[in-house]
N, C-alpha and C positions, 0 to 999 in steps of 0.2 A: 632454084633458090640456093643462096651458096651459105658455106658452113661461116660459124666465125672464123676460126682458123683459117679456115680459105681465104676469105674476105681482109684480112692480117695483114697474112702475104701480099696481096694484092696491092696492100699501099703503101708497105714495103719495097715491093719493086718499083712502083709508078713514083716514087719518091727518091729511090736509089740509096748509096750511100752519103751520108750527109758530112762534109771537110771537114778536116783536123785543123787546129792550128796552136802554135807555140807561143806558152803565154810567162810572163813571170807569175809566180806564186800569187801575189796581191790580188795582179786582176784575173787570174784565176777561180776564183772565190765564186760558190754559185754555178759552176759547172761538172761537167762530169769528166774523168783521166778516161783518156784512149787508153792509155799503156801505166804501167806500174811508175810511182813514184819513187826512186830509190834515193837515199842518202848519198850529198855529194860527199861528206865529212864526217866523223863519228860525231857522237854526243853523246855526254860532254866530249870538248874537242882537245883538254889537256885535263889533267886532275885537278881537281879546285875542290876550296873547304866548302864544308856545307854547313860549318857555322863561322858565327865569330868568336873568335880562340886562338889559343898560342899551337905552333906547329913546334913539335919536336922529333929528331931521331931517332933509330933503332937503339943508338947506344944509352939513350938518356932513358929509354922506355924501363930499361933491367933497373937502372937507379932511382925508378919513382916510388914511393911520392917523396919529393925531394926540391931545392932550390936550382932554378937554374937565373942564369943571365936572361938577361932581354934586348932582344936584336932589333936593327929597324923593323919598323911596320910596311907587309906587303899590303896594298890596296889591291881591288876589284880592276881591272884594269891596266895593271900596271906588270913587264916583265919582273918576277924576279931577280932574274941575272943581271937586273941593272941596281939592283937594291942591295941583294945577296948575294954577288958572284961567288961564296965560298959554300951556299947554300946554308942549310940549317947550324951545321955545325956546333954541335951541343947545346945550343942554346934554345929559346923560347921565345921565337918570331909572333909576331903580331899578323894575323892572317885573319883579312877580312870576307864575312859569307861572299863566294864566288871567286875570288880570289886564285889566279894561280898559283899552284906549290912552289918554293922553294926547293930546289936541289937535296937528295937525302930526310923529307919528311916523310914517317911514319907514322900518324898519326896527330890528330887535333885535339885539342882538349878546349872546352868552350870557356869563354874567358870566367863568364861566372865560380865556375867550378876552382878558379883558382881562387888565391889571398896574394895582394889585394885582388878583390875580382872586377877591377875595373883597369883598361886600357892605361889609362893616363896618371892614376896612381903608381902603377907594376912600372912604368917609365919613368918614374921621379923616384922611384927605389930602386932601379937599376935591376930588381932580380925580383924573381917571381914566383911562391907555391907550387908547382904541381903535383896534383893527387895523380894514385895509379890511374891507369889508364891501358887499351887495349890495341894491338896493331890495326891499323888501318881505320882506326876508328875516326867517324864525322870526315871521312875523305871519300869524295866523287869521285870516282878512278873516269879515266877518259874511256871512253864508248863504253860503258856501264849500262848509258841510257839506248843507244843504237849505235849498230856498228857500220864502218864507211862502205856504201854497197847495200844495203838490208833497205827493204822495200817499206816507206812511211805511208804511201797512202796504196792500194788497191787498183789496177785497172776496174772503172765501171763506177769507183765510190765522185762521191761529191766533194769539192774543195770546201769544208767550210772550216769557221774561223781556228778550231782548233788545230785540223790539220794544216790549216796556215800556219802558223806557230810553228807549227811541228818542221814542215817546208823550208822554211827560212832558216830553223835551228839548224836544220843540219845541212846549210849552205846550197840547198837546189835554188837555181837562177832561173831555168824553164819546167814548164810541165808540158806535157801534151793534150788538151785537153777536145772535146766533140764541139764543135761549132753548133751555137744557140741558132736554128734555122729562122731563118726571117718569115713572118705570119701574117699574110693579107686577109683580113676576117671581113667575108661578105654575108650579110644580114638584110631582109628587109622582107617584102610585099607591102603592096598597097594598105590594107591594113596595119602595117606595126609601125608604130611610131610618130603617126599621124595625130593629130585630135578635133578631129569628127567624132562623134557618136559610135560611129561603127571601127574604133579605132583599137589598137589595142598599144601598152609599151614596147620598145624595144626592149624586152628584156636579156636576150641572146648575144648582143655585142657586148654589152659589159661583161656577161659573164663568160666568154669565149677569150674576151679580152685577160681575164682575172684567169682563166684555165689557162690559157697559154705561160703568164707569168711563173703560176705555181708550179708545172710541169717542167720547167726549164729550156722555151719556146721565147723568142723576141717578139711579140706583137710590131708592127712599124703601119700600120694604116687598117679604116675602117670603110668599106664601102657597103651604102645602102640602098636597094636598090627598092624601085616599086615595080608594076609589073607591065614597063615597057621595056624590051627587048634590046632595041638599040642603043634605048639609055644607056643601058647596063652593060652593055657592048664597049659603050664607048667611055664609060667611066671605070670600067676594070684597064682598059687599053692605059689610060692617062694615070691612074694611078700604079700597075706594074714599071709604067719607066718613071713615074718619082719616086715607086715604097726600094725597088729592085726587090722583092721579096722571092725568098727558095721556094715558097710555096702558098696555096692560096686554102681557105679552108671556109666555106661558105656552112648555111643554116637556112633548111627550105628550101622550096621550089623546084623540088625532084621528085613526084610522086607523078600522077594522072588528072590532076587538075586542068581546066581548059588557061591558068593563068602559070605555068610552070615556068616559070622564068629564067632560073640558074637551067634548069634542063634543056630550055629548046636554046641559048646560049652556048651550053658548053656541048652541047650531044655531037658527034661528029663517029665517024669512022673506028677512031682508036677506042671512044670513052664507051664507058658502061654503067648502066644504071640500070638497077634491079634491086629485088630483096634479099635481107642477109636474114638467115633462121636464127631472126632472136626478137624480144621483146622485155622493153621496146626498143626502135630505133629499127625495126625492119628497111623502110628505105634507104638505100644510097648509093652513093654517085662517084666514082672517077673519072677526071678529064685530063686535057691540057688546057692551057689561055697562052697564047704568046710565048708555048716553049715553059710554062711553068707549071708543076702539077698541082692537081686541084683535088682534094677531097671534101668530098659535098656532104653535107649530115643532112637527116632531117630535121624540120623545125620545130617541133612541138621541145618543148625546154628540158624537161627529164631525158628524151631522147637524143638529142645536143649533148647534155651534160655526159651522157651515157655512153655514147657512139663515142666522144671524145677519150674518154677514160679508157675504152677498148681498143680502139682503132690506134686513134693520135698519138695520143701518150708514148706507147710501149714502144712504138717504133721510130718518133722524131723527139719523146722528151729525156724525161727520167722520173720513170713513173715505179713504184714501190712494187717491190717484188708481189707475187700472188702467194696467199698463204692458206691456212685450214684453222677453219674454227666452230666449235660445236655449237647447235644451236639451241637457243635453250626456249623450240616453242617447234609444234610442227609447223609445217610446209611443202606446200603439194605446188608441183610442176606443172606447166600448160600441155596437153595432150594431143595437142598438132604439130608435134614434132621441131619447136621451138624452144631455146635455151631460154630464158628468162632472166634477168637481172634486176635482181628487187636493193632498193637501197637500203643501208643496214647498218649499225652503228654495233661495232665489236668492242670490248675490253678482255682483261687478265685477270683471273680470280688470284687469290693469296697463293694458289699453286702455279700459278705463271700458264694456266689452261687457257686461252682464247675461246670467249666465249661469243655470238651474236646474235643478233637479233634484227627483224623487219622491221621498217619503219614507213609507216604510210601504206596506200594501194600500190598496185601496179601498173595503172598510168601513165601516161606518157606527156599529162599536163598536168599533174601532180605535184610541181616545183616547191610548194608550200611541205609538202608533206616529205619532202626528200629533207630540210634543213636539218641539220644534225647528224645526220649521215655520214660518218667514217670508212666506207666501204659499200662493195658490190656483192651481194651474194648471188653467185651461178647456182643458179637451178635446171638440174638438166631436164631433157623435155620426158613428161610423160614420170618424173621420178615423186614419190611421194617419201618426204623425211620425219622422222619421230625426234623427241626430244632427243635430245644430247650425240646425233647421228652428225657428223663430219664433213661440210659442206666446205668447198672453196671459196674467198674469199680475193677479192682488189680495194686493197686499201689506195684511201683518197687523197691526195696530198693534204698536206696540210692546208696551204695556198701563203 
């Protein structure tokens, strides 16, 4: 019986390393950096007001609060040095939020704060109030906010929208980011999804379907299979050369049943199929199909969901780091030397402690009783915990 750790690796290797590719910032979004994102440019990328206000001089700053002249208005957009070629020059430039400086400012003073405190009056008077004021005051120096070089997003973190923002501000045109693998999800037996009496729903393809999304996995096809062998042969065949999928990830039909379908399909020379010491989700399966690898769960729905979170996740998505959080009830370990994974809904008390807790049995067709579930609590085998003892935790994506 192999460890989970073992079992890990295992489909880590049979999976490989999964391609990089070069993407712009945009469609970036929703994936994970290979490699650090650095700033192509500072930011800000020249000094710009951070309000609306008159720009003035070092020399004007010793004679305030005082009248000065009123110079053209720079805009948002617009070079100074086609406005101002002389730059500030004693006077009380009109400088709009964002706005590049003029040559020789020392500071903004925001329009209010003057008399008149409006733009278009202080322009039909020619000259303008300013109160004291301080150097470098309401001015964005360039790279203030990041400097050209300096790493914006993280190897490993996720492109999302803010870091998008962030991406673009400071001029990156590519990221490097982990290719979304392509996901063939095979589900079925004769019983699921049928409706006969002795029927049950497919519940496992939507929701393998909805795992894959949330993890950061491409779903591209569903194959369903009942429990004829060559069907299933022959419709995995037909669907690998439409889905091209990196890899396939079935649900069932891997245990000692006399209808084992995904097993006596994919079982050959290379694959392996045995149990991993944990509960639930003890069975499972590696293979090939046509050159693609395959990881096989079992089907019972909590152990799908389960297996996926362990197995899948960590090693093909982008699955949330493993953390510690006390629990606030006992919890006894199973005694045959099996890890256990009970599902478990954590929060933060007012001290920022991580606290959780069990939710439902320990089942492995308990799907009802998993709802609300933010997390996996490990329980190791054979371990008996008291309140507020320090359990690990795998938080669940959001989805």
């Amino acid at each position: 019986m192999r460890s989970v750790s073992t079992h890990r690796q295992h489909v880590a290797d049979l999976v490989g390393r999964q391609p990089h590719r070069e993407e712009s910032p945009v469609h970036a979004v929703g994936h994970r950096l290979v490699s650090d994102a650095r700033a192509e440019s500072a930011s800000p990328r020249f000094d710009n007001s951070q309000m609306d206000g008159f720009a003035v001089d070092a020399a004007s700053l010793a004679s305030l609060p005082g009248s000065l002249a009123v110079g053209p208005t720079v805009s948002a957009g617009v070079d100074p040095d086609e406005v101002v070629p002389e730059g500030v020059s004693g006077r009380a430039i009109p400088v709009m939020t964002g706005a590049k400086l003029p040559r020789g400012t020392a500071a903004i003073v925001p329009v209010e704060k003057c008399t008149p405190g409006l733009f278009d009056a202080a322009d039909e008077a020619g000259e303008v109030s300013v109160p004291t004021t301080t150097a470098g005051a309401f001015i964005r120096a360039a790279g203030s906010g990041i400097a050209a070089g300096a790493v914006i997003a993280p190897a490993g973190s996720v492109v999302d929208p803010i870091a998008l923002a962030a991406l673009i501000n400071a001029g990156v045109e590519t990221v490097t980011i982990q290719h979304a693998p392509r996901v063939l999800i095979v589900t079925g037996g004769k019983e699921v999804g049928g409706r006969g009496g002795a029927s049950i729903p497919d519940s496992n393809g939507p929701m393998l379907h909805a795992l894959c999304k949330a993890y950061g996995l491409h779903p591209v096809g569903l194959v369903h299979t009942d429990d004829d062998p060559e069907k299933l042969a022959a419709d995995l065949d037909r669907a690998v050369a439409e889905e091209n999928p990196d890899v396939i990830i079935t649900s069932g039909g891997i245990s000692h049943g006399r209808f084992e379908v995904i097993r006596i399909v994919l079982e050959n020379e290379q694959s392996w199929f045995g149990h991993v010491a944990q509960q639930p989700g003890g069975p499972q399966g590696l293979s090939t199909f046509a050159g693609v690898p395959v990881i096989c769960l079992p089907g019972n729905p909590v152990s799908t969901m389960v297996s996926f979170r362990v197995f899948v996740a960590p090693v093909l998505g982008q699955a949330p780091k493993e953390t510690a959080a006390r629990l606030d009830h006992e919890l006894a370990g199973l005694v045959d030397g099996r890890t256990q994974w009970r599902r478990g809904q954590y929060w933060a008390d007012e001290a920022g402690q991580l606290w959780v807790r069990a939710l439902g049995g320990p089942g492995s067709h308990l799907i009802s009783q998993a709802v609300g579930a933010n997390c996996l609590i490990e329980v190791g085998p054979g371990v008996a915990y008291g309140r507020s003892e320090v359990v690990k935790i795998l938080p669940l994506a959001a989805g």
